[in-house]
Backbone as CSV, one residue per row, in Angstrom:
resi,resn,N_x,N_y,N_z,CA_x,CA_y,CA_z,C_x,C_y,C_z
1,UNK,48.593,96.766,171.021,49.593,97.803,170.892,49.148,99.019,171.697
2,UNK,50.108,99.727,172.588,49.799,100.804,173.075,50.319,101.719,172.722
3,UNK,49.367,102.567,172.772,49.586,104.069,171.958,49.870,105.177,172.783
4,UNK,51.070,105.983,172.900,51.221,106.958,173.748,51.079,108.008,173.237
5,UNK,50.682,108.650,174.044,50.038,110.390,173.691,50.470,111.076,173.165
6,UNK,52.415,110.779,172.948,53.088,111.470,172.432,53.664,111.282,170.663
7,UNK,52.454,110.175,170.473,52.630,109.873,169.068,51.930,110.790,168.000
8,UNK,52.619,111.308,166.987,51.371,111.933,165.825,50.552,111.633,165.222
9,UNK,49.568,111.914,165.636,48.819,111.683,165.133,48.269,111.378,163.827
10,UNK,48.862,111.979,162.912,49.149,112.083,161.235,50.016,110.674,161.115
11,UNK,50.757,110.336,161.867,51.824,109.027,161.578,51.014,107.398,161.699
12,UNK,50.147,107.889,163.034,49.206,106.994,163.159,48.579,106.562,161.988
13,UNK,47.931,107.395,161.713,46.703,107.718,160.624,47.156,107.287,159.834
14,UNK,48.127,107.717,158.899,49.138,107.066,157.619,49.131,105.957,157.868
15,UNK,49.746,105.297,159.195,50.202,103.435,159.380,48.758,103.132,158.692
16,UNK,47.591,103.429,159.472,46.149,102.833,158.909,45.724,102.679,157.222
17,UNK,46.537,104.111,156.757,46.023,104.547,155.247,47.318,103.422,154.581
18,UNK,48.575,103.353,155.124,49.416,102.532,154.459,49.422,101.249,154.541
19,UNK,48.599,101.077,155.221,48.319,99.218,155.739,47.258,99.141,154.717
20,UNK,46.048,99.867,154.587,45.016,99.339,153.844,45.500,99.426,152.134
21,UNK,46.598,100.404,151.903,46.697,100.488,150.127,47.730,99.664,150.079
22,UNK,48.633,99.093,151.024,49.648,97.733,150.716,48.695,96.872,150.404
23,UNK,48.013,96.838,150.864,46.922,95.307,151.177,46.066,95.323,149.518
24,UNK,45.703,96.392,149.475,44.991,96.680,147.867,46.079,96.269,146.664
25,UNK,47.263,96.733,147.015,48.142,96.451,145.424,48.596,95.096,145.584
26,UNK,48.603,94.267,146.790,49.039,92.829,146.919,48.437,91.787,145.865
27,UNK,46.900,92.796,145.879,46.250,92.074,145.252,45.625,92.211,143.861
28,UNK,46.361,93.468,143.196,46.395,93.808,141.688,47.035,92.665,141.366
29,UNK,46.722,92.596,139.672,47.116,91.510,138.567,48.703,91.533,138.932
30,UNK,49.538,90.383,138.818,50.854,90.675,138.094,51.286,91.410,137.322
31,UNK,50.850,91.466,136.325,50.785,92.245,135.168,51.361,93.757,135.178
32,UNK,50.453,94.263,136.677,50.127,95.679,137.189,51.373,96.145,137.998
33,UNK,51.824,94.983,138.557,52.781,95.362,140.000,53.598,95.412,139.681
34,UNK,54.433,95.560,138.758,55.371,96.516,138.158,55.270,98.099,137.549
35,UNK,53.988,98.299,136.985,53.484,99.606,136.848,52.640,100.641,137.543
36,UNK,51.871,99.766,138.344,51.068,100.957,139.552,51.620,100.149,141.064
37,UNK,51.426,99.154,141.176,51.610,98.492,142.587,53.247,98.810,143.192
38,UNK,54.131,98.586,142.746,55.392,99.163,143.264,55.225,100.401,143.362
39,UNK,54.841,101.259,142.339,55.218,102.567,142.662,54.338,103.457,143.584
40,UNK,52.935,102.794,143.717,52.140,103.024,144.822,52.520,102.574,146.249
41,UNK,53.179,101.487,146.324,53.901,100.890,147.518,55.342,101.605,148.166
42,UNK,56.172,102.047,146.573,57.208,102.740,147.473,56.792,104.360,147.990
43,UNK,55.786,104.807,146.784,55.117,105.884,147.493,54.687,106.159,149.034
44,UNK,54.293,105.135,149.258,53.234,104.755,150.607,54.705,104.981,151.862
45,UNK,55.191,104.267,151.387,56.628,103.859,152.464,57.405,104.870,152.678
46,UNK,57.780,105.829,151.237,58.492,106.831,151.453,57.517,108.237,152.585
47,UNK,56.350,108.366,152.560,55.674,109.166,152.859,55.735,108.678,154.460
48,UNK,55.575,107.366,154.871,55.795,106.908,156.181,56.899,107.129,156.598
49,UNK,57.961,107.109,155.933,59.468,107.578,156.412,59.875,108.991,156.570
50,UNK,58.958,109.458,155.141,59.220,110.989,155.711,58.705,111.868,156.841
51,UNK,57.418,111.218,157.162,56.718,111.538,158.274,57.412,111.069,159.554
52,UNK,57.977,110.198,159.841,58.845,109.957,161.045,60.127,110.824,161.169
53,UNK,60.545,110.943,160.182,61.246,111.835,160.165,61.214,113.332,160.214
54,UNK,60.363,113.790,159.777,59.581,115.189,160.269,59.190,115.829,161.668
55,UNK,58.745,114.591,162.479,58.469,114.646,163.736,59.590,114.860,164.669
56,UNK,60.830,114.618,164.358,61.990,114.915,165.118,62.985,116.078,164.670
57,UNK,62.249,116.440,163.083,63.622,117.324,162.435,63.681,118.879,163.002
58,UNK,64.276,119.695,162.394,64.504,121.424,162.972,63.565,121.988,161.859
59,UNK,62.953,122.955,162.275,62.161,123.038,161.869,62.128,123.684,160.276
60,UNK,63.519,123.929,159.788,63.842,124.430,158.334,63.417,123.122,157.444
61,UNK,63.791,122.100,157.932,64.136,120.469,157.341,62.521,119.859,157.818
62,UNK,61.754,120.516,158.274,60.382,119.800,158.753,59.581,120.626,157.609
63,UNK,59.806,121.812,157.235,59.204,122.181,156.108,59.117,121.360,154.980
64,UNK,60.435,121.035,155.146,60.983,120.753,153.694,60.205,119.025,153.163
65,UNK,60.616,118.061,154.209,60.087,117.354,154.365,58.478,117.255,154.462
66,UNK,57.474,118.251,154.571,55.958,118.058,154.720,55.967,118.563,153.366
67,UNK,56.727,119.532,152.638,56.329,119.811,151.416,56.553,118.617,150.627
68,UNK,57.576,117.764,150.334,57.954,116.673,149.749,56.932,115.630,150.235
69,UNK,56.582,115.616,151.460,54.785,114.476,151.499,53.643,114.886,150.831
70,UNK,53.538,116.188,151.071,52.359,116.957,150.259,52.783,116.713,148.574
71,UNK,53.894,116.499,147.810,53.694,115.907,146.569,53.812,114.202,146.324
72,UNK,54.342,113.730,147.231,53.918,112.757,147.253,52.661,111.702,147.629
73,UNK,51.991,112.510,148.230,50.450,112.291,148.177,49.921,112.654,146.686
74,UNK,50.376,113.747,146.404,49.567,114.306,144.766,49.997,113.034,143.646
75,UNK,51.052,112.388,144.146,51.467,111.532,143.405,50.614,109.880,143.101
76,UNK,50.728,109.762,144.733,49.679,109.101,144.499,48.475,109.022,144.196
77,UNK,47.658,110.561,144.617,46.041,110.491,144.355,46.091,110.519,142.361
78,UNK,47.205,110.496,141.938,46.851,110.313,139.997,46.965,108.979,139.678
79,UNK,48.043,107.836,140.634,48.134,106.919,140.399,47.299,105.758,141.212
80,UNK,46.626,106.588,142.254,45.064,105.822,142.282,43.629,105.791,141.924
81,UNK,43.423,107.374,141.087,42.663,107.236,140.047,42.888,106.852,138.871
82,UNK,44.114,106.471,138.308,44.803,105.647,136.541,44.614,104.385,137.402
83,UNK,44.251,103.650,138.364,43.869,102.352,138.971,42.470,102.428,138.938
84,UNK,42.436,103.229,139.245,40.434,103.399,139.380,40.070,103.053,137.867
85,UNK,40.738,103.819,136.989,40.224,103.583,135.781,40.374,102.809,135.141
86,UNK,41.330,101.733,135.451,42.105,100.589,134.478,41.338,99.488,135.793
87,UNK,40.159,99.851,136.612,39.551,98.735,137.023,40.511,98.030,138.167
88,UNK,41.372,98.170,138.470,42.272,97.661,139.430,41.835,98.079,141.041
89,UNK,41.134,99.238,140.919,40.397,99.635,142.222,38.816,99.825,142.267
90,UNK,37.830,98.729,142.627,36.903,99.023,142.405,36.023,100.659,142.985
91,UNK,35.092,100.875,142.971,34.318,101.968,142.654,34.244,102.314,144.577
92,UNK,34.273,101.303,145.127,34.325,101.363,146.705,35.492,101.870,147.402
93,UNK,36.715,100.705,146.745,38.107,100.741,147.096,38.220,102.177,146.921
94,UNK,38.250,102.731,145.963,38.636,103.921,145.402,38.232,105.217,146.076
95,UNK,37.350,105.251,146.448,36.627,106.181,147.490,36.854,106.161,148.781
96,UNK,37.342,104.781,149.373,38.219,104.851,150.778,39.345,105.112,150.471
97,UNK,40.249,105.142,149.324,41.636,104.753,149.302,41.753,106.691,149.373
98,UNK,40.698,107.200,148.444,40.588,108.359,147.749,40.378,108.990,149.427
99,UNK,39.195,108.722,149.787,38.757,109.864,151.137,40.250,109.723,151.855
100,UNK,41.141,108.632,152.449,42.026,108.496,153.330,43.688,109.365,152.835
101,UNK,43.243,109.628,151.191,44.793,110.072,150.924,44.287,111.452,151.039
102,UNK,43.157,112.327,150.974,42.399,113.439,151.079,42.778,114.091,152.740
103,UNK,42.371,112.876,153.669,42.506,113.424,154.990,43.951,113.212,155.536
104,UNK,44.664,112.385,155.384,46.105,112.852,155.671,46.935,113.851,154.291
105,UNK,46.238,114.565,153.324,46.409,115.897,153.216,45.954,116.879,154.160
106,UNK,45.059,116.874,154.639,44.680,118.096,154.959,45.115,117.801,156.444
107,UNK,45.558,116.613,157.048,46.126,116.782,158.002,48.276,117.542,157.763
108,UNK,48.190,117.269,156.127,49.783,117.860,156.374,49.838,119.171,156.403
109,UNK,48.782,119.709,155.458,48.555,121.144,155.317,48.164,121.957,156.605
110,UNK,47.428,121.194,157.786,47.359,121.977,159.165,48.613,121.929,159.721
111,UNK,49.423,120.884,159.617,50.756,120.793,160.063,51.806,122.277,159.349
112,UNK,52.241,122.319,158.240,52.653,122.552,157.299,52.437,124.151,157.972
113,UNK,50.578,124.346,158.152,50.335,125.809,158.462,50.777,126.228,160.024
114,UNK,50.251,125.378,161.194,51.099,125.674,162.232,52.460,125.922,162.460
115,UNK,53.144,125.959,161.143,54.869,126.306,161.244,55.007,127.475,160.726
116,UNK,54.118,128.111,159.862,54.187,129.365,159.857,54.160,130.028,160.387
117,UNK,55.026,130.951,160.815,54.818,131.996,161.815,55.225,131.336,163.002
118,UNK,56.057,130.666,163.233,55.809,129.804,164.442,57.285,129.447,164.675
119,UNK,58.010,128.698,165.800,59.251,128.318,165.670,59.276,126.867,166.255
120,UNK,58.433,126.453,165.433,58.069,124.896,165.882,59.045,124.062,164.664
């Protein structure tokens, strides 16, 4: 796959963070994937959609949209530590799943801050 320069970088990054936590809830109990695995999965998807969509919007509606990723990340980092704790994410998983939802925060929040003040 080739990657052009003009891709975000943050969108990138997400595909990586959303490929590896699909791949993690595939493989929770049955049991689970009705209570953390869907809702961690549509989480994941909606945050990928909103991010594509951000990248093209005006910039009133690009706010709006990074604020609505920025809680949907918060959303997930509770419903991948209530996995951490119910054993569904081991002690490893959890700390990559954990560091990767950490750094595409703080990549929305540099985003988020370059629009301040700004007419981007």
């Amino acid at each position: 796959m080739t990657v052009t320069t003009d891709e975000l970088p943050l969108l990138l990054y997400w595909e990586r963070v959303a490929q590896d936590l699909l791949d993690r809830t595939s493989k929770m109990p049955k049991a689970m994937r009705f209570t953390f695995a869907q809702r961690i999965d549509n989480h994941v998807l909606d945050v990928l959609e909103q991010l594509a969509a951000a990248r093209y919007a005006e910039p009133a509606r690009k706010r709006l949209l990074l604020a609505s990723i920025d809680e949907a990340l918060a959303r997930l980092r509770i419903l991948v530590r209530l996995c951490h704790g119910r054993r569904l994410l081991d002690g490893g998983g959890y700390e990559h799943v954990a560091r990767g939802l950490d750094e595409a925060g703080r990549m929305v929040g540099g985003w988020r801050q370059s629009l301040t003040g700004s007419r981007n």
